[in-house]
Each structure stands twice: as C-alpha cells, then as structure tokens.
N, C-alpha and C positions, 0 to 999 in steps of 0.2 A: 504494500500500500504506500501510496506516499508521500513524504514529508509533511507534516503539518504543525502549527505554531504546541509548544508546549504544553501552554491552555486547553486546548485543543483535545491532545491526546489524553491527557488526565482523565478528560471527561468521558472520553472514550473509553476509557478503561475501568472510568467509575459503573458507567452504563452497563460495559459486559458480563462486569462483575459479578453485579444485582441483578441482570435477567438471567444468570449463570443457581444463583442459588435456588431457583426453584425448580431445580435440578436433580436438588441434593441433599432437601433438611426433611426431617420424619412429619407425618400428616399427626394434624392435632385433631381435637373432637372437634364436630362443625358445631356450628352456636346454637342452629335450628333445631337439632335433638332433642328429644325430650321436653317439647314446646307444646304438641299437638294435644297429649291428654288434657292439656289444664285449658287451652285457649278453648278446646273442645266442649271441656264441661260451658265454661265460662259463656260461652256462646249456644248454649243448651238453657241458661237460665232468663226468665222474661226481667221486666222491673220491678218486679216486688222482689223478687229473689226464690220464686217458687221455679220448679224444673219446666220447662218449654220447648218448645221445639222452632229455634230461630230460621230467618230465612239467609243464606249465605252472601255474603257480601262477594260482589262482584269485582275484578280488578281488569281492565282491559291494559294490554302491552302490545304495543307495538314494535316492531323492531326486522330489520334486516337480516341478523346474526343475531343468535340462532337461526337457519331458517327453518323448512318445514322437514317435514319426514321423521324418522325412529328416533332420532336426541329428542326434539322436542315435543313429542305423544310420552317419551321416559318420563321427562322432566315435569310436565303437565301431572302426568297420574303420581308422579310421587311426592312432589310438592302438596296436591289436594288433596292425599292418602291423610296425608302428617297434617292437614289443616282444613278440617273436612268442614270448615265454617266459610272459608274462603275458597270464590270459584277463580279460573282465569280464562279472562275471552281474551284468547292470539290474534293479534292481523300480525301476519307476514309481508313484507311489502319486498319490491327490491328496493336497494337504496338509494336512486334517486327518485323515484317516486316514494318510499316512504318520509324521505327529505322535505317533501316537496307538500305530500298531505298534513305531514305535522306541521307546516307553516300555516297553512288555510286553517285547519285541527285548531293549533294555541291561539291561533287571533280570536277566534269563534268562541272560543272556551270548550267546544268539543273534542277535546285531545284525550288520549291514552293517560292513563293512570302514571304508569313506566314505560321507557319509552329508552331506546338503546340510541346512542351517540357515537360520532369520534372524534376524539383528542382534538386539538390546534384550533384552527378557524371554526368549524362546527359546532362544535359546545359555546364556544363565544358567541357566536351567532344566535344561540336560542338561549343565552343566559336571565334575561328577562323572566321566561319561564319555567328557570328548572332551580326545584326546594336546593337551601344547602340542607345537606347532610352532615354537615359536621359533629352539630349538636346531639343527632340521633343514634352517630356514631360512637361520639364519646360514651353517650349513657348505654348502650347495648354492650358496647366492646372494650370501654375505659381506657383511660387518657390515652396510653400509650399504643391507640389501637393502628395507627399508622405503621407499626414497626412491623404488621402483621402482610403489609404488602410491600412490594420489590419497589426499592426506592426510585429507581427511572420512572413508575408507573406514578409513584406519588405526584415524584417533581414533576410531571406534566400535566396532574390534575389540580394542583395544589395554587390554589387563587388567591394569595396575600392571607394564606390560614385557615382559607374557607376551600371546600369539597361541594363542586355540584355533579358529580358525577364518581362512581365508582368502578373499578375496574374490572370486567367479567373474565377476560385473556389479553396474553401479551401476544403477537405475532411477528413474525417478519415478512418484509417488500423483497423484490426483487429479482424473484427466483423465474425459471420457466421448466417447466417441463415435458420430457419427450415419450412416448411411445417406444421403446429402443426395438419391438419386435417391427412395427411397422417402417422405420425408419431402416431395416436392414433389407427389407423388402428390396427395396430400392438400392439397396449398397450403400446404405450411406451411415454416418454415424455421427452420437449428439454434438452438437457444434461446440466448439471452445471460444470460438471470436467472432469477430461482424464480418469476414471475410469469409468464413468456414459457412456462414448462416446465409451469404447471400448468396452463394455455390449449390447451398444445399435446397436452400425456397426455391430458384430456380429449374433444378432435376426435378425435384415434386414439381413444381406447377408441370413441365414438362410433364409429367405424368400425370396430368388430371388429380391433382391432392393438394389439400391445404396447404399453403406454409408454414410459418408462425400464425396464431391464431392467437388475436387480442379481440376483446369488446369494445372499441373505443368509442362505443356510444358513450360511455362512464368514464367521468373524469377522471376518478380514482385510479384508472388502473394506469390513464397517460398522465398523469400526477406518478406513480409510483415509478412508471420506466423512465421516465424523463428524469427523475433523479436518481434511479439506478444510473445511469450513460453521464449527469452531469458528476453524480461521484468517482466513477470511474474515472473520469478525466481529474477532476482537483475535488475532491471531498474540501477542505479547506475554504476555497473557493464559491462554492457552493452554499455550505452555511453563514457564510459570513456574506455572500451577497441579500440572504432571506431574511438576514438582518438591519440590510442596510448598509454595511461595511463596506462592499466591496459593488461596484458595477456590474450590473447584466452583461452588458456594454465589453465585459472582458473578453478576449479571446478564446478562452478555454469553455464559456459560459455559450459564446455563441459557435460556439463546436460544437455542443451538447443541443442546440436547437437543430445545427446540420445534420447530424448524426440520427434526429428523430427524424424529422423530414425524409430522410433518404430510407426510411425502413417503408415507409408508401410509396417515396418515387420506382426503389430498387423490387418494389415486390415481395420483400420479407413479411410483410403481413399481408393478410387475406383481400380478396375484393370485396369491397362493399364495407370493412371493418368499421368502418365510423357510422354504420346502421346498426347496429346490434349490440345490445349487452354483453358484461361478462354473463351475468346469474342473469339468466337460465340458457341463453341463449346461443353462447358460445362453450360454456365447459361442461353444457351436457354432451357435447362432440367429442368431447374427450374424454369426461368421465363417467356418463352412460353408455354412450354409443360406441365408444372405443373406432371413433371412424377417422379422424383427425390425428396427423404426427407430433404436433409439438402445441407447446399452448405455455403464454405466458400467466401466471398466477405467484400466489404466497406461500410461507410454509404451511398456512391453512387445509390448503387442497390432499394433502396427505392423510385428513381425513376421509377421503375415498377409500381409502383400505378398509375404515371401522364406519362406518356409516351408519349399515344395515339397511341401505336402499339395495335391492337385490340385482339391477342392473350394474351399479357403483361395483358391488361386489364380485360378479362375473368379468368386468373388463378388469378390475386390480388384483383382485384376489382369487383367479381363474386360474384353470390348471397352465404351466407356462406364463406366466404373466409376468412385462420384465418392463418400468419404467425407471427414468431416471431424472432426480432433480438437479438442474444444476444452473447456472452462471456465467452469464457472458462477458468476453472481453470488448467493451462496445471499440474500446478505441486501438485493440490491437500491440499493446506494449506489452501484453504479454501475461498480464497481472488480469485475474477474475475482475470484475464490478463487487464493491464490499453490498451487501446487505443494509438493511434500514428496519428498525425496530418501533412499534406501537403499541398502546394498547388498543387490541383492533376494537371491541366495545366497550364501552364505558355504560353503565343505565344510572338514565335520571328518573327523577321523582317530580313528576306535572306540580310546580306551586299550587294549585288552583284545587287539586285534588280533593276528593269531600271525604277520599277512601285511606287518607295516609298513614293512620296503625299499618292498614295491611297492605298498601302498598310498598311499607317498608320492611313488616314481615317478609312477604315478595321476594324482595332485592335481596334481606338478607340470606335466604335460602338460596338465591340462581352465585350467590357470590363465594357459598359455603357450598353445603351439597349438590346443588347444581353445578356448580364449576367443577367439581371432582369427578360427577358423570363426564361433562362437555370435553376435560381435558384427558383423562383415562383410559374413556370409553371410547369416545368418538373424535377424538384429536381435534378438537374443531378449534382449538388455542394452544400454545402452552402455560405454564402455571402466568397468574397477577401475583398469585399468596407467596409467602417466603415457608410456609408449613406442609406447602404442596408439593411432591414428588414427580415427576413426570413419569410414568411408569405404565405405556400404556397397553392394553392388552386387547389379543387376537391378531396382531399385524402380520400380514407374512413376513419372510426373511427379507423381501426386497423393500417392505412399508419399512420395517427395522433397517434397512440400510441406509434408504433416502431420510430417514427421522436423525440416524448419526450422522447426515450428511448437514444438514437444517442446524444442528446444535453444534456441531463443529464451525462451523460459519460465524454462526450467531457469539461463538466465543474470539476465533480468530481473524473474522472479517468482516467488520461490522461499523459501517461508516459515519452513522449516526441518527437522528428521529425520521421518519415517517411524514408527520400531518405538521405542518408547518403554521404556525398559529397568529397567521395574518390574514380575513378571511377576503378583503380586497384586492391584495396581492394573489391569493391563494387561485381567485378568481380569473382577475388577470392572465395568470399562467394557463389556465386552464383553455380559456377562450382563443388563447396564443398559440398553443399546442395543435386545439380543432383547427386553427389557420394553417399552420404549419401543413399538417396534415392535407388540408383542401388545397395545395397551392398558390393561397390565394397573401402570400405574404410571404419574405424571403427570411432568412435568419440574422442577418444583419438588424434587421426591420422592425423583427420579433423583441429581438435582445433590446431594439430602441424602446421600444413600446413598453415592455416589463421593465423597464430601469425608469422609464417615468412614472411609474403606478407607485416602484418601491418608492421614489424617491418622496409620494402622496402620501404614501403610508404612515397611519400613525401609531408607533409603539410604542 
C-alpha cells in the first residue's frame, strides 16, 4: 500500500484493530434473555391489575438489510416467541427506494417504528427524525455500554456524545466476485488488474456473456468502486480530498474519475448497467441463477453460502461449486485496491414513535440475539459487538476460504471508511459518476465540478 502521512496510518491501524477483535473475544449472555416471561405476564395484566388478555403492540420496520427470505422469517418468529406481546410488521424495500419512502414516510409522520440507516451522509440526512439513544442505552446497558461495540463503529456513530443510530454489522466495500467454474469455461481466469479485466470482458462478450456485472442504477455501489480505484491510486489522497484538504482537481483524483469512465467506455461492465439495480436485479445473476461470471459486491455476499434460499444454495453450495472473492489492481502497479470498512446498518428509533418501550425492546434484541443469528448463521455482517465471535456455521470449504480471504484483507488491507459523511458532497459524486458513466462529461470536468461542491461544503 502506499505511503501515507503518519496521522494517517495510526488511524488505520487503530481501525483494523477494532474490526479485528470481533474476531476473537468469547460471546456474552444477550441482554434480551430472560425478558419475555415477565414482559409477558406484564402484558397479560388489564389496569386494575387483574389477569387479561392484552392486545399486542405492533412495531413496523422498515429496512433494506436484513432483506427478505430465511434470516429474517428466523429472526421475526424468534424475537415474537421471546415477546409474545409485541408483533413486527416488515416492509423490505431496496435501498433507494426505501430511502426515498422514508422521506415522504417522516415528513407525513407515517414512518416505520425502526427503520435501518447508513453511517456518513444518511443518518445526517434524517437526523431530524431519529430518537437519541443514548439515554436508553445507558439505562439498559450502563455507562460503560459503548465498550460493548468495536470502536470504529462507535466513532462513526458517535454525535458530540449522542447515539442516533446503533450498529447491526460491520462490512466491507470493494471486493468483486467471480464464478471461477464459468470463467474456465472460457479459459480464462479471475482477473488480478484492469488490464487482465479488460482482456477478459472482452473474450466473454465475444462469447455472448456478461462481463463485470455492477447495478449502477444504485449509487452505493458506484460510490463504493469509485473509491475502491481512487484508493488504489492514493488512499491519502482521497480522504483528505473528502475532507477538504486536498483538490479533486488532483491528478491522481482525476485518474480515478478516468479509470471509472473507461470501465463503460472499454466494456468491462454490462450493457445497459446504469438500468438496473444491485438487489435484486443484478446478483440474483449470480447468486440465484449462477448465469453471470463475475459481479462486483461486499464481503456481505458470502452470505450466499448460508442463506437458506434454496436456489443461493445450489449455485454456492452445489456439488463442485468453486467461487472466488477477490481485488482489483484498478491502476496496474501491481498492489491489490485496499478494502473500505462500515457499519453496513445502523437502526434508528422514529422520534415521533407512540410505540418506543418496544421499539427499543426491538433494536435491543436485532442488536443482541438477532445479530448473532445475522452474523453466524447467515453471514449477512460480520460482528459491530466486541463479545461476538465470528464463527460461522455450515459454509462449504470454498464459503470458508473466500471468509479467510475477506478477514485477511480487512486486517492487512484496509484503506479506510466506506460512507463518507458529507451528504452534499456525497451527492455531488454521485451525480458525477452517473455523468461519467453517460459520457456526457469528461474527467477533467468531473474533478472540476466535485472540487467546487467540496469547496460549498460545510463541515
């Protein structure tokens, strides 16, 4: 990786650190146990205090992540097992349209109870609306209850002492993954750099096959490559431009806008990609249909091995079944692109709520018991908690490879956050990228344009 100011690498190292020990410390009891007999009677009793039979308080969540399928039918019946007084009505949305309903949702006042976030610009964005939790946290979990999750996840929720959002999983950006049985089909094998990648989209297309396969309907994901490609070139660079510090305007910065550009001019990603989603639209190609060679996503997607979607299970965990995750060199010096870390959801607590005991019952169970399914069971994170093990079961040997592949990274190569927490700026980029993309704007141009946005930006 290379060179970067002192400051700098501290912090990186503080980072790996702390997503490093949820690796490694023993699981505590979850706080939720042994809650449901008493809340149970309790909610059994009318207002005089004779036995009744109450009617269940409803809790509606909405959220991206988790989506739908076997985790969250688990998570759903075991939660209302253990709180048989509290229902939960799910909307699953994808995330920009669940973005997009919870805007209309909170203005209205008809929003979700709890409602799933991410880190940086977004949770700023709806802070208006979302309870702190700090207070509710101290009194559940007592003072020191911070110590209880990985300190990067802290310092990125952590609002001058206030908490409106708490942590579900940590993830990482960056990765792509291939098909390695279909990709030999063809003689070819998984790319190591941007030359090997435009060699290889090529021969596929030549063969009637996908190339790289991105959703870049979703900003997120050209948010998350654009600085996979600008950290490869200068990690240093990079953050200190999202700061402010440093010019768009730099050369290495608008390398990283050419480098995106030329993955649509050269054909490296699909036709049409700027129509379609990641979820559902592009990695059910690859993780249902197993029809598609390569596909860009997170460490998330490894959750295909434990799912329990029985299509997910046939293409990963089928007899012969051989993928691999891995890391591109966008710019060819030889060195992988480091990785980028988040906590991929955070859930809040609607202010406005009429339901918030149990709304916060809720959170506390998806953040205790529920997260030790999500992360275990279904890899759908890895740990937020510091008392959480990664340890998770039924993977085949090749899920078990590509998971040592993901945590070795995430400790040795790991360039720095994910959601960048300027939601103007954040914007800007985003809008920049679609241009890039559409040719309707050069890199040069780009870099002007997003250096005058930072330069608006107020932090």
């Amino acid at each position: 990786m290379k060179k970067k100011l002192a400051c700098f690498v501290m912090t990186i190292v503080m980072i790996g650190t702390t997503l490093l020990m949820g690796c490694s410390a023993s699981v505590k009891t979850n706080s939720t146990e042994g809650t449901a007999d008493k809340t149970s009677a309790d909610a059994a009793k009318t207002d005089d205090g004779s036995s009744g039979s109450a009617e269940p308080v409803t809790i509606k969540f909405q959220t991206w992540n988790p989506g739908e399928g076997a985790a969250w039918e688990e998570l759903q019946a075991d939660f209302e097992a253990k709180n048989p007084e509290i229902k939960i009505d799910y909307v699953y949305m994808p995330y920009s349209d669940h973005i997009e309903k919870l805007k209309v949702d909170l203005a209205s006042g008809q929003a979700a109870d709890v409602f799933g976030m991410q880190t940086g610009a977004t949770i700023k964005e709806f802070r208006d609306f979302e309870m702190d939790l700090t207070p509710r946290a101290d009194e559940s979990w007592g003072s020191d209850w911070q110590s209880g999750y990985l300190e990067f996840c802290m310092k990125l929720l952590n609002e001058d002492g206030h908490f409106y959002g708490l942590p579900l999983g940590l993830t990482y950006a960056g990765f792509a993954w291939a098909d390695v049985n279909m990709l030999s089909k063809y003689n070819l094998f998984v790319p190591k750099n941007l030359d090997d990648l435009v060699k290889i989209s090529k021969t596929l297309r030549d063969n009637g096959q996908y190339p790289l396969a991105i959703g870049a309907k979703d900003a997120w994901i050209n948010i998350d490559t654009w600085m996979n490609i600008a950290n490869d070139i200068n990690s240093e660079k990079l953050y200190s431009a999202l700061e402010g510090k440093t010019s768009f305007e730099d050369s290495d910065l608008v390398k990283s806008f050419e480098i995106w550009q030329s993955l649509f001019t050269n054909g490296v990603f699909q036709d049409g990609a700027l129509g379609v989603n990641m979820y559902n639209d592009t990695t059910d190609l690859f993780q249902k249909e197993g029809s598609i060679p390569m596909i860009l996503n997170g460490s998330w997607a490894g959750g295909a091995y434990v799912s329990g979607d029985p299509d997910e299970a046939k293409v990963f965990n089928g007899d012969g079944a051989n993928h691999d995750v891995f890391l591109i060199d966008w710019n060819n010096d030889g060195k992988s692109a480091p990785v980028t870390a988040s906590v991929d959801v955070c859930l809040c607590i609607n202010k406005d709520t009429k339901n918030a005991d149990a709304a916060w019952k809720f959170m506390d169970y998806m953040l205790h018991d529920g997260q030790d399914i999500l992360v275990n069971k279904y890899f759908s994170y890895c740990p937020s908690r510091t008392d959480l093990k990664l340890n998770v079961a039924g993977m085949s040997q090749d899920g078990l490879d590509n998971l040592t592949y993901i945590c070795d990274e995430a400790e040795n190569n790991l360039g720095g956050y994910r959601e960048m927490a300027y939601p103007e700026l954040k914007q800007k980029i985003s809008d920049t990228l679609t241009a890039l993309a559409l040719g309707s704007t050069k890199p040069e141009e780009a870099a002007k344009e997003v250096e005058a946005a930072s330069a608006a930006q107020a932090r």
